[in-house]
N, CA, C and O atoms as CSV, one atom per row, in Angstrom:
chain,resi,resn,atom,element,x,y,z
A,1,UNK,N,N,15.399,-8.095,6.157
A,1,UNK,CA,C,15.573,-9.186,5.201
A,1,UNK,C,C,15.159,-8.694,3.821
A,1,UNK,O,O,14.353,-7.774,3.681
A,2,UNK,N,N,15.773,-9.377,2.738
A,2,UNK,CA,C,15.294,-8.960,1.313
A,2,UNK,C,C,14.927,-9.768,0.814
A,2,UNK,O,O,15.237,-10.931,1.072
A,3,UNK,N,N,13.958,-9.325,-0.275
A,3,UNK,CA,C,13.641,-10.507,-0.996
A,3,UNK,C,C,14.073,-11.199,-1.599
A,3,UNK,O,O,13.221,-12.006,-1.972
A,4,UNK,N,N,15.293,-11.461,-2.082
A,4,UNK,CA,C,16.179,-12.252,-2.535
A,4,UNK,C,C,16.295,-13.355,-1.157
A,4,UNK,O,O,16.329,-14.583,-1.247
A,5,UNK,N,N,16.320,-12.922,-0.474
A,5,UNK,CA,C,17.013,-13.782,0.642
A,5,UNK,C,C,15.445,-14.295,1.263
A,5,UNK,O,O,15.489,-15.523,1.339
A,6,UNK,N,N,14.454,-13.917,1.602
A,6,UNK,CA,C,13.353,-14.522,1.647
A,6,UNK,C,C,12.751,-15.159,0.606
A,6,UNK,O,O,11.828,-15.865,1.010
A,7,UNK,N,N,12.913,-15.193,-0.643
A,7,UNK,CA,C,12.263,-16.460,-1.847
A,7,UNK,C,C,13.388,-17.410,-1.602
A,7,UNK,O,O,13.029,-18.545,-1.915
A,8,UNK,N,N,14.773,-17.367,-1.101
A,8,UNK,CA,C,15.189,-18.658,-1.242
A,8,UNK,C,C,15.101,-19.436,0.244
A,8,UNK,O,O,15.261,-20.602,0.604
A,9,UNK,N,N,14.809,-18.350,0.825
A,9,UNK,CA,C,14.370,-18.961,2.645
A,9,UNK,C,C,13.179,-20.255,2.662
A,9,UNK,O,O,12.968,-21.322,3.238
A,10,UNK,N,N,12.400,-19.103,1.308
A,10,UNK,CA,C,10.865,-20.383,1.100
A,10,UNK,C,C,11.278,-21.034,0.034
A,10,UNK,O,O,10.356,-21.736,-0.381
A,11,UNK,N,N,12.360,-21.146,-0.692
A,11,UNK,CA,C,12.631,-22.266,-1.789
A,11,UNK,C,C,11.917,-21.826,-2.894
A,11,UNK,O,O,11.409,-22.741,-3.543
A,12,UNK,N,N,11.724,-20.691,-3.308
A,12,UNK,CA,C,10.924,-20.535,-4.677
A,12,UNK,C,C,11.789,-19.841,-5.903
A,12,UNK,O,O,12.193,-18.685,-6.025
A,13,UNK,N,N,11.911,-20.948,-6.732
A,13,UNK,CA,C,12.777,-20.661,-7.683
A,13,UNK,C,C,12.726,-18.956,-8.571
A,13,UNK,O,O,11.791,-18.171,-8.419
A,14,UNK,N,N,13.470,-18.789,-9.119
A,14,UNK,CA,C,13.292,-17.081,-9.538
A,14,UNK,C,C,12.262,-17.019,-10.772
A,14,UNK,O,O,11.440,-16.139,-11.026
A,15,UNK,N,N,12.484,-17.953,-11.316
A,15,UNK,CA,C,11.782,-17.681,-12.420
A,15,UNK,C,C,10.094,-17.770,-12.049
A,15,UNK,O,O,9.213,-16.962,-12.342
A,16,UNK,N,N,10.016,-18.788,-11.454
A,16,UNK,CA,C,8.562,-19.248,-10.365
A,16,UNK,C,C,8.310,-18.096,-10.072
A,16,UNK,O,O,7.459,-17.561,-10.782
A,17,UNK,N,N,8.820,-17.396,-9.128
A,17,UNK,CA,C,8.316,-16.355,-8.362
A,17,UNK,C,C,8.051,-15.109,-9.612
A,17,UNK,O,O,7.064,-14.380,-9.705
A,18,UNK,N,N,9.321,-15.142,-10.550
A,18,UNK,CA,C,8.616,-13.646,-11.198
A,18,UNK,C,C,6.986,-14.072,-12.054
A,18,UNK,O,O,5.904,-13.515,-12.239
A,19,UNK,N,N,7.487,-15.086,-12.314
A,19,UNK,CA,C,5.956,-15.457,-13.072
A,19,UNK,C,C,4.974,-15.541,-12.135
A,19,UNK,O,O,3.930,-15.825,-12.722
A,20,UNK,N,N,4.730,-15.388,-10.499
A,20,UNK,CA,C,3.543,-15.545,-10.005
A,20,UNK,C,C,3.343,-14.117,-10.189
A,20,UNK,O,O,2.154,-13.820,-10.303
A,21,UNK,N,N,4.405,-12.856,-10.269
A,21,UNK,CA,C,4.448,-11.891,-9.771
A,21,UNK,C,C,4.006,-10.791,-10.655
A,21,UNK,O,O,3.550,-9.665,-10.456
A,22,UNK,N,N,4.464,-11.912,-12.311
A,22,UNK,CA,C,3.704,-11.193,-13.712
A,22,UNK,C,C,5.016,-10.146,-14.006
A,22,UNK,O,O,4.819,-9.002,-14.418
A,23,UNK,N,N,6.081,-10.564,-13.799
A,23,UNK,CA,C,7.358,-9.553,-13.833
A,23,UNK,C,C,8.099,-10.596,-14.864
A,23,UNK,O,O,7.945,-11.809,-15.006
A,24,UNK,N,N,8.988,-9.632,-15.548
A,24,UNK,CA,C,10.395,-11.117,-16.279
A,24,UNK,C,C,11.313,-11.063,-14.989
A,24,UNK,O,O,11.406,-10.406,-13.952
A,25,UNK,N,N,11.955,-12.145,-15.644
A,25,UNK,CA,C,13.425,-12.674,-14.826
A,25,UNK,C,C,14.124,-11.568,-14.345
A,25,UNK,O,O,14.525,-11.438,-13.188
A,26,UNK,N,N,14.304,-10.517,-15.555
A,26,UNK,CA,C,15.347,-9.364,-15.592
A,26,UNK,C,C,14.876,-8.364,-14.546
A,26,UNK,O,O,15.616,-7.636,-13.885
A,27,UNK,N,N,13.355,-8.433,-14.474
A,27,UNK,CA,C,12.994,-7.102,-13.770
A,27,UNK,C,C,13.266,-7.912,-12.029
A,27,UNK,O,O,14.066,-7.496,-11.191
A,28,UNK,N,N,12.507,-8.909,-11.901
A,28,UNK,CA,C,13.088,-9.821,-10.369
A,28,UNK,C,C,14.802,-9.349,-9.969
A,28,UNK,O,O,15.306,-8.718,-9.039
A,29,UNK,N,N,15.374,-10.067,-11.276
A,29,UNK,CA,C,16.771,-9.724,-10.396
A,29,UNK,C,C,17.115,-8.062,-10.125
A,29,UNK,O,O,18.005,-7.836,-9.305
A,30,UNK,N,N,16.418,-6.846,-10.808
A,30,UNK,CA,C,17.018,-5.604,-10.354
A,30,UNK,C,C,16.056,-5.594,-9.402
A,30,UNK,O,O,16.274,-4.605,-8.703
A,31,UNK,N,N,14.761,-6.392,-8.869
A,31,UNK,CA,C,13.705,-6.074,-7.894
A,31,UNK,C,C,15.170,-6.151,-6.653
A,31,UNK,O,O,15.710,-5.239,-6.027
A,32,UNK,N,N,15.477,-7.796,-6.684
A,32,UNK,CA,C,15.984,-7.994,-5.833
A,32,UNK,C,C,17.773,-7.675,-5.360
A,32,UNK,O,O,18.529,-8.039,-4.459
A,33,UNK,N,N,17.834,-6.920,-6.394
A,33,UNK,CA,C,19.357,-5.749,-6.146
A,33,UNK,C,C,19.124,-4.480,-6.143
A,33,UNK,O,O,19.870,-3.592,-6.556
A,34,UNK,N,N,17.720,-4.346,-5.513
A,34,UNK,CA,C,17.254,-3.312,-5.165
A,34,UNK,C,C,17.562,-1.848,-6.638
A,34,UNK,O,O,17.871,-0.687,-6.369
A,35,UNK,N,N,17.471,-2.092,-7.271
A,35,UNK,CA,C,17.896,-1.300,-9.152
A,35,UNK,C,C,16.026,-0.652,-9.104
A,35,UNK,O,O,15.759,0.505,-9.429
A,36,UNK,N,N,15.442,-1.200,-8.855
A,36,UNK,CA,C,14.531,-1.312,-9.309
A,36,UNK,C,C,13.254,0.284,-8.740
A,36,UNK,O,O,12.684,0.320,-7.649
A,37,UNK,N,N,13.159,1.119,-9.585
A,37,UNK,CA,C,11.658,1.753,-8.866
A,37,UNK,C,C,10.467,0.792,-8.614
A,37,UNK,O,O,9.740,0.677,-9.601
A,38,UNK,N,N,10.217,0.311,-7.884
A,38,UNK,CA,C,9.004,-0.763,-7.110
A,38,UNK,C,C,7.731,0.444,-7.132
A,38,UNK,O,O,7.933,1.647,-6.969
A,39,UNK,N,N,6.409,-0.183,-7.368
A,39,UNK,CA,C,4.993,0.166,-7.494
A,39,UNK,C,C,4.959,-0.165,-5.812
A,39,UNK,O,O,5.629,-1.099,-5.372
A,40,UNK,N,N,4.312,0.488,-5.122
A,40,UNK,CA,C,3.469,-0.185,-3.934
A,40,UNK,C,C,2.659,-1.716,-3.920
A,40,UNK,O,O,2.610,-2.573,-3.037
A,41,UNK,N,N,1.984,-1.660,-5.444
A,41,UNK,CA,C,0.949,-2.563,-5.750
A,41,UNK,C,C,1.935,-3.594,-5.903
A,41,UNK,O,O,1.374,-4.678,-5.741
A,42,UNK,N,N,2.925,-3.708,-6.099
A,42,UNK,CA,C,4.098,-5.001,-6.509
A,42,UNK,C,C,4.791,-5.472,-5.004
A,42,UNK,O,O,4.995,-6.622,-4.616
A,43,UNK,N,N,5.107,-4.054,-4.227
A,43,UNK,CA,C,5.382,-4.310,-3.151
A,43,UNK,C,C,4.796,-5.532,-1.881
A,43,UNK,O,O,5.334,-6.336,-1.120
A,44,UNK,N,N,3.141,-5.014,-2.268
A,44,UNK,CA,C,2.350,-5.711,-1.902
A,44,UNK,C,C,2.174,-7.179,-2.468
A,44,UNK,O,O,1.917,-8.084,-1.674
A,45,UNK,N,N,2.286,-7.399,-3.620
A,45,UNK,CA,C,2.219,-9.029,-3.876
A,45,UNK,C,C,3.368,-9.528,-3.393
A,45,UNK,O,O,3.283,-10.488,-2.627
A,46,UNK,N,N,4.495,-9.066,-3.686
A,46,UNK,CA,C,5.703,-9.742,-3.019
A,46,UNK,C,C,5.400,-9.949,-1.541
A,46,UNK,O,O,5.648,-11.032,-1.012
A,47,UNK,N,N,4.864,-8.926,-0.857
A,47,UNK,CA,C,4.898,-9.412,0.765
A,47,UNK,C,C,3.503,-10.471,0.845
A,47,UNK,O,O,3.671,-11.375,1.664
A,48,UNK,N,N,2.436,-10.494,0.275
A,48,UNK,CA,C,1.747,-11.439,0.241
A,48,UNK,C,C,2.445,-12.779,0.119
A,48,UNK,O,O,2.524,-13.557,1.070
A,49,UNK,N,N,2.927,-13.012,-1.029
A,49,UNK,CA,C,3.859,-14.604,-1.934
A,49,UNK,C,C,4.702,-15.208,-0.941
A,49,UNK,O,O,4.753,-16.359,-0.507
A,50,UNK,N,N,5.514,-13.901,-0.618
A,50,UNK,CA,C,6.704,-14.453,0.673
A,50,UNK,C,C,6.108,-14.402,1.903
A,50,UNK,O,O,6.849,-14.705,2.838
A,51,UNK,N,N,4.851,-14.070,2.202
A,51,UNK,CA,C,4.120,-14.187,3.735
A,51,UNK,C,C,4.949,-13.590,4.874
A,51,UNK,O,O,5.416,-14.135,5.875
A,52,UNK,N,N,5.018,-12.041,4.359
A,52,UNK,CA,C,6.421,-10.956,5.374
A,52,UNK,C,C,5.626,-9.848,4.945
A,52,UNK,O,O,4.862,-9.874,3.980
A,53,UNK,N,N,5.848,-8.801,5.755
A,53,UNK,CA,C,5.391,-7.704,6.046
A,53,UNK,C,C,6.335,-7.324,4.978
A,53,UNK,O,O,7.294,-7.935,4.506
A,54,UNK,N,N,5.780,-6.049,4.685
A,54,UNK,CA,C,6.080,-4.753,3.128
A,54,UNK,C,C,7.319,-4.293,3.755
A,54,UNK,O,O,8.425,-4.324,3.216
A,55,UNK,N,N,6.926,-3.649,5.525
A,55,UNK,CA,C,8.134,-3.247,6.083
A,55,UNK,C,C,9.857,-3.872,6.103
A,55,UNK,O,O,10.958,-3.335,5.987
A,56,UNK,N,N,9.222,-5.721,6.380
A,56,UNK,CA,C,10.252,-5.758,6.732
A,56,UNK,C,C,11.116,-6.348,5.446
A,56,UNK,O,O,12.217,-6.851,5.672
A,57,UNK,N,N,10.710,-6.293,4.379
A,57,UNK,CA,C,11.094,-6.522,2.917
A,57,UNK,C,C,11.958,-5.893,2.467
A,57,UNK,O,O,12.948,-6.404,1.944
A,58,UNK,N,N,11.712,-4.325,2.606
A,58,UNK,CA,C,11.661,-3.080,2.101
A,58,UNK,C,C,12.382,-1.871,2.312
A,58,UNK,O,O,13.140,-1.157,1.655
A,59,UNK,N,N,11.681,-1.893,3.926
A,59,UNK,CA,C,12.418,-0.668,4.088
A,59,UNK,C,C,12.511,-0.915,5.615
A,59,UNK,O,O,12.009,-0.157,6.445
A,60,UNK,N,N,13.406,-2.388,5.999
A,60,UNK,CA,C,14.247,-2.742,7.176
A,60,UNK,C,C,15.518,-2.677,7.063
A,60,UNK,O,O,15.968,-3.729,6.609
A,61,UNK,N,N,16.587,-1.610,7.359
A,61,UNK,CA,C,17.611,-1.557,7.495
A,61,UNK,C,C,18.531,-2.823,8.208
A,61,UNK,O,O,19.748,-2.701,8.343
């Protein structure tokens, strides 16, 4: 699953979520079209927020 598809699973609007996440809008949407070089440390709040493992976020085929 991706995170695109898990923030709207939990209903959390985009802009909501990048602001819990301390990211802009712009950087969320390449987070979540995968564009993005990701920190571990970011990795980790996202799987915290969405309450999902890093794995299965990330790097579940």
């Amino acid at each position: 699953m991706n995170v695109k598809l898990k923030r709207i699973e939990k209903g959390i609007k985009q802009q909501d979520f990048a602001k819990a996440l301390g990211v802009s809008r712009a950087t969320l949407v390449k987070i979540e079209k995968e564009e993005y070089d990701i920190r571990l440390s970011l990795m980790k709040k996202i799987s915290e927020l969405l309450e999902t493992p890093v794995q299965e976020l990330f790097f579940n085929e």
